[in-house]
N, C-alpha and C positions, 0 to 999 in steps of 0.2 A: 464477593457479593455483588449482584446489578446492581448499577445506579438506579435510584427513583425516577419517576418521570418526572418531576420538577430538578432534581439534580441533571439528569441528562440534557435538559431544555437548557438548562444553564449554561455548564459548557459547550454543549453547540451553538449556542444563541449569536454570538461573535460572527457564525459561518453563514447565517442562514442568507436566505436573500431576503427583499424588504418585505414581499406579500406572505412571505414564511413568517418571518419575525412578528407579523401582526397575528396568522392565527397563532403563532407560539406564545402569544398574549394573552390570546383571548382564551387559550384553553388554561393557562396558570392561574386567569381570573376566576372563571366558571367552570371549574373541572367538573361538576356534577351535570352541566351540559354537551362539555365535551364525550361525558362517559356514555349519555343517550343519543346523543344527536347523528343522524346520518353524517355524511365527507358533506353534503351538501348545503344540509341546512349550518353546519359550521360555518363554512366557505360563506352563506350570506349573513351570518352573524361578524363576522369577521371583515367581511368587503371584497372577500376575495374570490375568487372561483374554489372549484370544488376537486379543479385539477392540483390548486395550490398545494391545499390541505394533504394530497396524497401525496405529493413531493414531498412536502414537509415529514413523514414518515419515512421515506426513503433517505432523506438527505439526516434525520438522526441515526440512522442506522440500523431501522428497525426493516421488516420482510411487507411491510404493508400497513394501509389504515387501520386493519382488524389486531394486529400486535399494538400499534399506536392506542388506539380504543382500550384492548386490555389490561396493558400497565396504565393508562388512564381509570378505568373502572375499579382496580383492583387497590392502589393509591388513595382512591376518592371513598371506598368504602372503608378501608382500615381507619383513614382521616374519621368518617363519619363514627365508628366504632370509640374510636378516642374520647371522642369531645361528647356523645353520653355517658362514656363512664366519668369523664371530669363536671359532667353538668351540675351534679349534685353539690359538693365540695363548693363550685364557683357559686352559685345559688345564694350559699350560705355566706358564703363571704359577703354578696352583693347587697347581701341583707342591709348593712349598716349603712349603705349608701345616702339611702333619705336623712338620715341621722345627722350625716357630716358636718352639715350647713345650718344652724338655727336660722329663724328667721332675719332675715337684716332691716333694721330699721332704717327707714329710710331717710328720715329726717340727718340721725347719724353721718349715715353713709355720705349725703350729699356737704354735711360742712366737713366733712373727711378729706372728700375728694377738692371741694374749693378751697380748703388750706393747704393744700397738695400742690395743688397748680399755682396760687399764688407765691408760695413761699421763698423767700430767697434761694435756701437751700433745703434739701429734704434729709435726716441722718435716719436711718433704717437700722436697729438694734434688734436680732434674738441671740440667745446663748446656748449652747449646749443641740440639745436635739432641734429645739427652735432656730435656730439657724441655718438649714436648710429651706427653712419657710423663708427666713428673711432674705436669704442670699437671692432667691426666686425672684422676690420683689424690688430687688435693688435692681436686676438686671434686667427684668422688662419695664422699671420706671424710667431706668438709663438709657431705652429707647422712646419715650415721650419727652423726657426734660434731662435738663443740664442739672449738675452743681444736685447730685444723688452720691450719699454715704454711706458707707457699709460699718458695721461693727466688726469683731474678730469674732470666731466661735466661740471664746473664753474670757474675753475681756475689752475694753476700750483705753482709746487714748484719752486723756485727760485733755492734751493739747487739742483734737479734734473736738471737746465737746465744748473745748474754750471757744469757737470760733459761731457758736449758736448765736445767733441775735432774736429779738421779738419778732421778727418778721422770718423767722425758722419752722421748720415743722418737724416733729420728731416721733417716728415709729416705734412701738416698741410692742416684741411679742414677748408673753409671759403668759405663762401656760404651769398646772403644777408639772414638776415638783416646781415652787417659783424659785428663780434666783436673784441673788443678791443684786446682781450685776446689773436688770435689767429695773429695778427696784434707782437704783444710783444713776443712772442713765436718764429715767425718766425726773426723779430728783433734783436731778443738774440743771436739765432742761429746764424746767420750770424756773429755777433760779436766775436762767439766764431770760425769761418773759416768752421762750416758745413755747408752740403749741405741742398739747404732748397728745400721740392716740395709741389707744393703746389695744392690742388685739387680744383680745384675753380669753378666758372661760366663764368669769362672771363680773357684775359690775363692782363688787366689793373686794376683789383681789388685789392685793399689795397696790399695783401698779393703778389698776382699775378704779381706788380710791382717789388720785391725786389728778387720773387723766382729764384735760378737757373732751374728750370726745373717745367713748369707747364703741368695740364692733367687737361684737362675740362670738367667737367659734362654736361651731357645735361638739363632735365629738373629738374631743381633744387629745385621744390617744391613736388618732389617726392623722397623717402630716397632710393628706388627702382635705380634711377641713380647712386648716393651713391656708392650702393651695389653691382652695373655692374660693373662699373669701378674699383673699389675694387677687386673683382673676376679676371677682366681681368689682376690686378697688381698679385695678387696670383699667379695664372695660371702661366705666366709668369715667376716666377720667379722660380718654381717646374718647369717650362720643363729648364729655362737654367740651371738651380745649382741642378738637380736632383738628383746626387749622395747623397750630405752633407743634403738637403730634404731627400731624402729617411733613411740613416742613422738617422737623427734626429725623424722622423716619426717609426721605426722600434722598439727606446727605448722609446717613447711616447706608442706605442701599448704595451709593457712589460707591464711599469706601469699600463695601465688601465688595465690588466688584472692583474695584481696581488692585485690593489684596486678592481677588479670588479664592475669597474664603470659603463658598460656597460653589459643589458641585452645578446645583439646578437652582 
């Protein structure tokens, strides 16, 4: 079987020379322009001449612009082919999208976020499928502030909830079916004089009854809610405390590049 024309640009991509590698860009980004466009008007979409563009044919291995152009057009229309027979299907899906996010009250939201930032430390609790949402939140809080806690998927340490003081803040997602766990979590807390919030479905759920400050998901059978609302605590909380965010954010970027964790 031939390669595709974005498979073929691939492996040759390594060889190409520099003004190649840019139209071989330009045409992976905008095939549906590549497939109409003269060698020339590429070549000034791209920055380059119009001699480039033609090399760049020869040097894939193809007999000329007009083979280049064909497996470009013939790619670009099957592509096009695809994604209306999937339009329908996605349509539907995208339906529930408005749904996700109930409205957030804002009043909420902001002593949410100000317990957040002030707090000694933050414990972050969900259980079960909820835990994906929580894990989310521990790890983009653990780039604005210090002294952020995660629960297990299944359960908690007793010894970690020992260490809550009044000047603690403690997340907790509970979502049906509810669990016990996230129930006892928030229970402790309180005991120990933190603040509890609780991310829930409604104000009168297990957890939701006892929280000082509740934020309610929308559609709750999607982790997509979850993850809104989460965002929106984020967000949040990087524009009010942006300075101590920014600082913390600035010795996070050292470290990854001195581990070179990150490609770009």
């Amino acid at each position: 079987m031939n390669p595709s024309f974005q498979e073929l640009i691939k492996h040759k991509f390594p060889d190409l020379s520099r003004g190649q590698k840019k139209v071989a860009e330009f045409l992976v980004n905008f095939m549906e322009k590549g497939s109409l466009y003269t060698a020339g008007q590429i070549g000034k979409e791209a920055g380059v001449s119009e001699t480039t563009v033609i090399r760049l044919a020869y040097a894939l291995g193809l007999n000329g612009f007009s083979d280049l152009q064909e497996l470009m057009r013939n790619e670009w229309l099957l592509s096009t082919e695809s994604k209306e027979a999937a339009s329908k299907p996605i349509a539907e899906e995208k339906k529930p999208f408005s749904e996700w996010l109930s409205p957030v009250d804002e009043k909420e939201l902001s002593q949410a976020v100000d317990a957040l930032i002030k707090s000694d430390q933050v414990y972050i609790a969900g259980f079960r499928e909820s835990h994906t949402a929580a894990y989310w939140l521990y790890y983009k809080m653990n780039q604005l502030r210090n002294h952020v806690l995660l629960s297990f998927p299944t359960g908690f340490l007793l010894e970690t909830l020992c260490n809550l003081t009044s000047a603690s803040a403690v997340v907790v997602f509970s979502l049906p079916r509810y669990t016990k766990e996230a129930l006892e979590v928030a229970q402790q807390a309180k005991k120990q004089g933190a603040k509890v919030i609780a991310i829930t479905d409604r104000r009168l759920s297990p957890v939701g009854q006892i929280a000082d400050i509740t934020l309610l998901a929308g559609a709750t059978e999607h982790i997509l809610s979850l993850l809104a609302l989460s965002q929106i605590v984020i967000s949040s909380m990087q524009k009010r405390d942006e300075k101590t965010a920014g600082k913390r954010q600035e010795s996070l970027e050292k470290l990854y590049a001195e581990q070179g964790i990150f490609l770009e």
